[in-house]
DRENLUMZA-23882 format. One record per residue (C-alpha): residue in one letter; x, y, z. Coordinates in steps of 0.1 Angstrom, whole numbers, padded with zeros to 4 digits, always signed. Each point is the difference from the previous one (the first is absolute). Example, Ala and Ser with C-alpha at 12.3 -4.5 7.8 and 13.67 -1.06 7.14 Angstrom:
2
A+0123-0045+0078
S+0014+0034-0007
This chain:
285
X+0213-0182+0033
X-0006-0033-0016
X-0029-0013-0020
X-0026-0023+0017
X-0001-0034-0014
X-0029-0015-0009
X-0007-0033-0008
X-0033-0021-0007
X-0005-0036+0016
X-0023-0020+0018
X+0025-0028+0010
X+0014+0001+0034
X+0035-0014-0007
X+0004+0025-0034
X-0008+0027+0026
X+0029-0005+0026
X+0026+0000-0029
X-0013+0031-0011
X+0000+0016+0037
X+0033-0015+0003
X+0013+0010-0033
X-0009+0041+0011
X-0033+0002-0015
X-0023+0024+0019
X-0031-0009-0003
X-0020-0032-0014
X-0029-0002-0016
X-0034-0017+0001
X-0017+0009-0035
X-0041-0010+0007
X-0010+0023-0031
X-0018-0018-0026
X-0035+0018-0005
X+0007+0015-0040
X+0034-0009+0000
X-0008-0029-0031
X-0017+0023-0019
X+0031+0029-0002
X+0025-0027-0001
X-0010-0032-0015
X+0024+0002-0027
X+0029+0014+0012
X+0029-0021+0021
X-0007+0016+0035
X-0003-0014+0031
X-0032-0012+0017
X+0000-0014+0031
X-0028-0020+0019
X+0012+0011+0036
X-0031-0005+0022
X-0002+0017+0034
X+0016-0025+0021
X+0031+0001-0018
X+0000+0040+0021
X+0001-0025+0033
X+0025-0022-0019
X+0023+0024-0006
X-0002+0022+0031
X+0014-0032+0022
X+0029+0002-0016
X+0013+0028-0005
X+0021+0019+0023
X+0011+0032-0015
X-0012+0004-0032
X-0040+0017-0007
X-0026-0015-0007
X-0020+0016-0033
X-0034-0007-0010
X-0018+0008-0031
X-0034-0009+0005
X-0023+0007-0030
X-0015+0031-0015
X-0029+0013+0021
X-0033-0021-0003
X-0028-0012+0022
X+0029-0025+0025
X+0030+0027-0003
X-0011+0008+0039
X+0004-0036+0007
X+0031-0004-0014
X+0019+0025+0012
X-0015-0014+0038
X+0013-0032-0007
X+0032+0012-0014
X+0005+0024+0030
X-0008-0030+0027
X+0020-0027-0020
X+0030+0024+0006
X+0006+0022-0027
X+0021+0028+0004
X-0010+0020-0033
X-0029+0002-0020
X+0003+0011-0038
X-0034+0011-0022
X+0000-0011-0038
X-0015+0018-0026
X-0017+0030+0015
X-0016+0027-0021
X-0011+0025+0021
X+0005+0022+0035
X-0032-0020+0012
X+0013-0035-0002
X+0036+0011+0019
X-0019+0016+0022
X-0023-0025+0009
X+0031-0025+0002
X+0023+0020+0020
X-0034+0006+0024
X-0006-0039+0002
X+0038-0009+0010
X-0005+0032+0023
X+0042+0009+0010
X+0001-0044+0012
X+0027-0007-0027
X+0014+0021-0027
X-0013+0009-0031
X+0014-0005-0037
X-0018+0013-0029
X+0007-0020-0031
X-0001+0028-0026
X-0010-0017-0030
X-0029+0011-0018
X-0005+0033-0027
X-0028+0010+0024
X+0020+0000+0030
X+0027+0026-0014
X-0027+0024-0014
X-0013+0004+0035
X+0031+0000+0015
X+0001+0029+0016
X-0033-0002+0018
X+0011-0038+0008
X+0036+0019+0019
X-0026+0017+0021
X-0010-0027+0022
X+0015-0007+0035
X+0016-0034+0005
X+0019-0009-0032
X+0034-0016+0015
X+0016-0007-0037
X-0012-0005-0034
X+0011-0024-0026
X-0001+0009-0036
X-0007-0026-0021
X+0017-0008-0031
X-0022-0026-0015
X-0034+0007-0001
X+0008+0039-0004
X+0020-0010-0027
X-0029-0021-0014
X-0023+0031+0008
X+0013+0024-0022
X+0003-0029-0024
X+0039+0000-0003
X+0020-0028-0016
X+0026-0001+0031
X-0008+0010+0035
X+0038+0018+0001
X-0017+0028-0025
X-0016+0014+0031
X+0032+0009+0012
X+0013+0021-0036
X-0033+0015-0006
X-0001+0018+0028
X-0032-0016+0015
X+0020-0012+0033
X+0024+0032+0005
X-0033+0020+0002
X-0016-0024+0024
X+0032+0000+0022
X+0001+0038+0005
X-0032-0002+0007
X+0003-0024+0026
X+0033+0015+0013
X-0023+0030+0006
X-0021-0016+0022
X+0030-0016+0020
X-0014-0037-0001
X+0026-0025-0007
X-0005-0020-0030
X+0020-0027-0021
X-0003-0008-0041
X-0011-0034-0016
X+0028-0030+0004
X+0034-0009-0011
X+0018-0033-0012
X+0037-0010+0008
X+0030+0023-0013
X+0009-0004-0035
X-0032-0021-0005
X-0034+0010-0026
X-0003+0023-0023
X+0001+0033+0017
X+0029-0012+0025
X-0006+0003+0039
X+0030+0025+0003
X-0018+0024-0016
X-0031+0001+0011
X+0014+0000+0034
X+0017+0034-0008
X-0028+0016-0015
X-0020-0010+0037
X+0028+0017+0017
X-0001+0032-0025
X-0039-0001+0008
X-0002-0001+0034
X-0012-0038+0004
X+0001-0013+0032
X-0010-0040-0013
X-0001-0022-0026
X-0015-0038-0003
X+0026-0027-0011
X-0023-0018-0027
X-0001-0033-0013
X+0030-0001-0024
X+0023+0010+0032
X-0009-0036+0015
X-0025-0020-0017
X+0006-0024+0033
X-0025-0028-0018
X+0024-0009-0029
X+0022-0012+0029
X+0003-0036+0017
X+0015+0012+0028
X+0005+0027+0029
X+0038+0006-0005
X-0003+0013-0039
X-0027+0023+0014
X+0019+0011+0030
X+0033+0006-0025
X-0024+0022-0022
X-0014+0019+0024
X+0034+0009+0024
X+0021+0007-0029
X-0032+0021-0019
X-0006+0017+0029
X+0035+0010+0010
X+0008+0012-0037
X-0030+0024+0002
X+0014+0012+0038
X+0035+0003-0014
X-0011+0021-0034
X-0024+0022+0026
X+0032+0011+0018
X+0015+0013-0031
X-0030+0017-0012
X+0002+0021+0033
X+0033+0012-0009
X-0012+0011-0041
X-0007+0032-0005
X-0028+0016-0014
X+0017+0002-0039
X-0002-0041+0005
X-0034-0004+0003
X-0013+0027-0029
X+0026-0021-0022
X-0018-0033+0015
X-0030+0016-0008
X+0007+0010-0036
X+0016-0037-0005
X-0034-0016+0015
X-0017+0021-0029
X+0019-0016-0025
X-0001-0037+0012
X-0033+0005-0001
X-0014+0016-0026
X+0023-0030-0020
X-0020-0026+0018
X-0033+0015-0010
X+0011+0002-0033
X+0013-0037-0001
X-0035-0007+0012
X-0021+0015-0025
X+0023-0013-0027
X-0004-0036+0009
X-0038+0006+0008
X+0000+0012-0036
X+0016-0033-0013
X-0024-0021+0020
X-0032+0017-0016
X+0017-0006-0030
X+0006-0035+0004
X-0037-0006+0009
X-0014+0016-0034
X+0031-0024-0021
């Protein structure tokens, strides 16, 4: 089985050459309600998708699905996920849920008319995990690298993965039999916790998905469609390629994948602090 591919846009033409590339599913991001405040200063992406961008989207695509996130629940989430539904959505994905009420309330509003992705990305959310497990409805989950990371007030999101905070979450969705996927992933050989590894540790986890972030095709640096096209058919087709020898690895592979992900990062972290350390310094020279 192969990871599903995510990837976020709101422009039609960036959306077939995804599709066409072999990415699964595109994405509508219409999030924004406290998304400032946890990220203001960090490099992330924040997109101003609007609702008819759903409708946009949906009349072009052809195989690929369609993925909403609409915005953590407040007084219009019922709203939103009506129009995202009727503008033809074919998932809906909650933000920043705390507790069994809100997913309950969410998976009762989109009542079994699309599926249902929980983003799994607050501190709140894993403490009431179990009771959250519970509920009737859930198609997949999502755990969220990011704001997690930001939650437990880590320096790098990829900690979550050597501290043991996203193993435990796994079994514990495993348990439950819902599908679920595990933050993003850049190109192969790219960043500084490279793609190839994280896509081995999804595999020795269980992870069924994975979104392809920003630094895999940051499509608005480009001034034209075939540099974007060339990224995504050769990106995508490395990550299909290095799936198909993960399936043959055994499991001695991905424990030493594991322990070599601990390293990498554990020296990144430590790179970080020391050159937050010289910037403090700097500022009192």
């Amino acid at each position: 089985m192969s990871l599903k591919l995510m990837y976020i846009t709101n422009n039609s033409d960036i959306a077939q050459i995804a599709e066409h590339a072999g990415v699964d599913r595109i994405f509508v991001d219409l999030e924004y309600i406290g998304k400032n405040e946890r990220q203001g200063g960090l490099d992330t992406v924040k997109s101003q998708h609007n609702l008819e961008d759903i409708k946009k989207i949906s009349n072009v695509l052809t195989k690929a699905e369609l993925l909403t996130r609409i915005n953590p629940i407040h007084g219009n989430t019922k709203r939103e996920i009506e129009e995202a539904i009727s503008n033809g959505t074919d998932i809906i994905m909650l933000p920043m849920f705390k507790t069994a009420k809100e997913v309950d309330g969410f998976i009762n509003m989109v009542n079994k008319r699309v599926k249902t992705i929980l983003l799994l990305e607050t501190a709140e959310a894993v403490n009431n995990l179990d009771e959250i497990l519970k509920i009737k409805g859930i198609n997949e989950i999502h755990i969220g690298l990011n704001d997690l990371h930001l939650a437990y007030k880590l320096s790098f999101m990829f900690e979550l993965l050597t501290n043991g905070v996203v193993e435990a979450i796994c079994e514990k969705i495993k348990t439950a039999d819902i599908p679920f996927g595990i933050g993003g992933i850049g190109r192969l050989r790219t960043g500084m916790l490279s793609a190839e590894y994280i896509i081995a540790e999804h595999y020795r986890l269980g992870s069924s998905a994975a979104i392809l972030s920003r630094s895999f095709c940051n499509w608005g640096t480009f001034d034209n469609k075939k540099a974007i096209k060339k990224i995504f058919y050769e990106g995508v087709k490395e990550i299909r390629n290095y799936e198909k020898e993960l399936q043959l690895k055994d499991d001695c592979f991905f424990k030493n994948n594991y322990v070599t992900i601990c390293d990498k990062v554990d020296n990144i972290v430590r790179r970080m602090s020391d050159n937050e350390k010289t910037l403090k310094a700097s500022r009192t020279i």
